[in-house]
N, C-alpha and C positions, 0 to 999 in steps of 0.2 A: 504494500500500500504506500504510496505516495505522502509524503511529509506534510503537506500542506491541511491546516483546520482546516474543520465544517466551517466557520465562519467566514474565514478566507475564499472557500471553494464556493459557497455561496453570494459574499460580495461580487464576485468575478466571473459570476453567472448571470447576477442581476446587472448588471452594467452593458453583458451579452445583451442581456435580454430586452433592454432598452436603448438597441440602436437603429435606431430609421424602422422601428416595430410598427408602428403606426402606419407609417406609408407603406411599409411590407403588406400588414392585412387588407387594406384599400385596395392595394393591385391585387393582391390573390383571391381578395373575396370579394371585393366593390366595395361603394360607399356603403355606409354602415346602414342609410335610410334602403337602399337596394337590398340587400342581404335580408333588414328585417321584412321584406316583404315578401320574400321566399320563404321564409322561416317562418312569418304567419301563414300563407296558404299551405304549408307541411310542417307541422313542429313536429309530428310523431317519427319524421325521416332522417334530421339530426341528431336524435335523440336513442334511433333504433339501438346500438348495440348495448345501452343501461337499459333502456322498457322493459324487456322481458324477464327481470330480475326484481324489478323494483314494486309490481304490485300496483292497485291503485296509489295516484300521488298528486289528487288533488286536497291543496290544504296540508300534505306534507314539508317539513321543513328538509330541505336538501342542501347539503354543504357541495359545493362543487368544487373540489382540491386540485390550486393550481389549475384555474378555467380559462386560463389563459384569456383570449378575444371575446368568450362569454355565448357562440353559436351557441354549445349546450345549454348553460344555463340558460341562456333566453327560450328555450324551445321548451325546457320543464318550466318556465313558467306561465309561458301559452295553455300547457297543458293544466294548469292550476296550481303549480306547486310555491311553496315559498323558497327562494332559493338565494342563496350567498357565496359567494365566490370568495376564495383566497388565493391571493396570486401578491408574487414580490415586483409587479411591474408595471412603471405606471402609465407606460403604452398600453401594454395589455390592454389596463382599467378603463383607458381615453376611449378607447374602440370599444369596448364591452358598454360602458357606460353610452355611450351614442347607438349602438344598437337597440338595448332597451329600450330607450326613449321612443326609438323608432319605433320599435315595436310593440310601443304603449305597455309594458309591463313593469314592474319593478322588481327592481333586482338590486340587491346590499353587493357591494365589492368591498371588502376588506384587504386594503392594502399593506400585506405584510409575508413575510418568512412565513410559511408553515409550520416551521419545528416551532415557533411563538402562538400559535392561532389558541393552544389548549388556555392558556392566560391572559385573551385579551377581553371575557367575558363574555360570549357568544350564546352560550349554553348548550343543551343539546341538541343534536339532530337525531330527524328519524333515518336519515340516510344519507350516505358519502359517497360520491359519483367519481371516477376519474379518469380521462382515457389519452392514452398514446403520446407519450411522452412524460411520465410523473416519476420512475423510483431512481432511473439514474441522474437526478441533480441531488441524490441526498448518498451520505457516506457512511453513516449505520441506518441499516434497512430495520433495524428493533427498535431502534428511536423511534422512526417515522412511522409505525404500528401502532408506538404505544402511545403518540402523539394523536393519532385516527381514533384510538378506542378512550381518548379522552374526553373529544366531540362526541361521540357516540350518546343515546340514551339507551334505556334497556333493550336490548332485542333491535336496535339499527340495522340496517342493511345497507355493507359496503360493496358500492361493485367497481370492479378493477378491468378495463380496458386498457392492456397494455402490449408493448413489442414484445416480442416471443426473444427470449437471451439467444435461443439457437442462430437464429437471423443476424441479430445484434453482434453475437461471437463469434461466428464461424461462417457468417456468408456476408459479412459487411466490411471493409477495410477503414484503417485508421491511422495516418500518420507513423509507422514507427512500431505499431502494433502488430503480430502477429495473430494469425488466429486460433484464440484457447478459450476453448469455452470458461475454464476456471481460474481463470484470470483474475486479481484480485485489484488488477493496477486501474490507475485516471489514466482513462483516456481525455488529450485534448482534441476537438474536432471545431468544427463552425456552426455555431446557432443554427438550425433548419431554415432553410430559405423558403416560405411557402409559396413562393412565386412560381419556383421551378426552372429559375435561371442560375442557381447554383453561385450566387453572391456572396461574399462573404460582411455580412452584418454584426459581429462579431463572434469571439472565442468564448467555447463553455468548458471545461473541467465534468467527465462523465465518470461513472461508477456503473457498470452494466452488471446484476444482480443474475445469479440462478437459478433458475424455477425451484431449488432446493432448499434455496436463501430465501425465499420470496414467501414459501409456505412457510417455512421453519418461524417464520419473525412474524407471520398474522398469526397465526394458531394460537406461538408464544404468547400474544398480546392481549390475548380474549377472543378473539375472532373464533367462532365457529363455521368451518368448509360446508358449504353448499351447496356450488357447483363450482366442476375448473372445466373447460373447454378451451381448446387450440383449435386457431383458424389456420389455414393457409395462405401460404405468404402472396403479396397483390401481383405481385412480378412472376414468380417463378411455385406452383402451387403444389410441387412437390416437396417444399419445406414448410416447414410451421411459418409464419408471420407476425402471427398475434394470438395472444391469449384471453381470457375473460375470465375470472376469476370472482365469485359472490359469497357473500359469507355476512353473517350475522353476527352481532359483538356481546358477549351477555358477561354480566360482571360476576367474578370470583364465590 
């Protein structure tokens, strides 16, 4: 493992995270009054790979971790849910927060770290939504569990939309990296461009986890397994891609 603090490795994520972010979502997704008006004539379609886990979820409170630009969240809250977002970036927020408006809903954005969200008074949720890109910006995967089962109220339901490590480890290149699946090292690579022009908007510091790590640190936390499902990858569908991952957090 690489020398550098959570704190560190986070700062230097967040700085990634807010460069030309703004103008990034606008081209990849449209103005944000465009987007919410796709996202009202379908919320059930941004929203599809958390719905079939989460139950009725109108008038539910949903924490959406690390929502980045807010698509999801705005789309559980078309569908009636109450929903708050944590994110460290205040691009993100600018586009999230202009979306909603657009799309006549409200939606809380809490601007901050996640490993802080348990202490900023929030309270409970009935459910923690997160997808495609969330556990490699963090550098103990049992912190950030035990962080999720803080928010939780009794019986929440977390559902986990995430890269598959196989993809991530062994069919992805990275500067200087070989490919091990058990790798325990930072990789540095460049913020995700969602343009799809492969820009580089800035540097992030990664920790790509194993599906072995990934259960061991929810189970550990409280979380109880309910379902884990592996998709195939969007490029090549002979490998995994993505995972899903659902589970309920019930206290000790």
């Amino acid at each position: 493992m690489a020398s550098e603090s959570p704190a560190d490795v986070m700062q230097a994520n967040r700085a990634a995270w807010n460069a030309a972010r703004y103008e990034a979502w606008q081209e990849a997704l449209g103005a944000p009054a465009d987007e919410a008006a796709r996202l009202q004539a379908d919320p059930a379609r941004a929203a599809r790979r958390v719905l079939p886990h989460l139950g009725p979820i109108a008038g539910k409170r949903i924490c959406n971790v690390q929502g980045s630009h807010g698509r999801l969240a705005v789309s559980l809250a078309l569908l009636g849910a109450q929903v708050t977002i944590i994110d460290f970036a205040e691009d993100n927020r600018r586009y999230a927060a202009e979306l909603a408006s657009a799309a006549q809903v409200r939606l809380d954005y809490v601007l901050s770290d996640i490993m802080a969200a348990a202490d900023l008074g929030l309270g409970e949720f009935d459910a923690l939504v997160m997808e495609l890109g969330i556990l490699h910006y963090h550098l103990d995967i049992a912190a950030f569990f035990r962080v999720m089962g803080r928010l939780c109220g009794e019986g929440a339901a977390l559902v986990l939309h995430e890269f598959h490590p196989v993809q991530r480890k062994l069919f992805q290149s990275y500067p200087g990296q070989a490919p091990d699946y058990f790798s325990a090292d930072l990789v540095r690579a460049p913020v995700p461009d969602p343009t799809g022009q492969d820009r580089v908007l800035g540097e992030c510091q990664y920790r790509f986890w194993t599906l072995g790590e990934v259960l061991g640190a929810a189970l550990g936390a409280g979380f109880r397994l309910k379902t884990f499902e592996e998709h195939p990858d969007w490029t090549d569908p002979h490998i995994p891609g993505a995972y899903t991952l659902a589970a309920d957090w019930r206290r000790a």
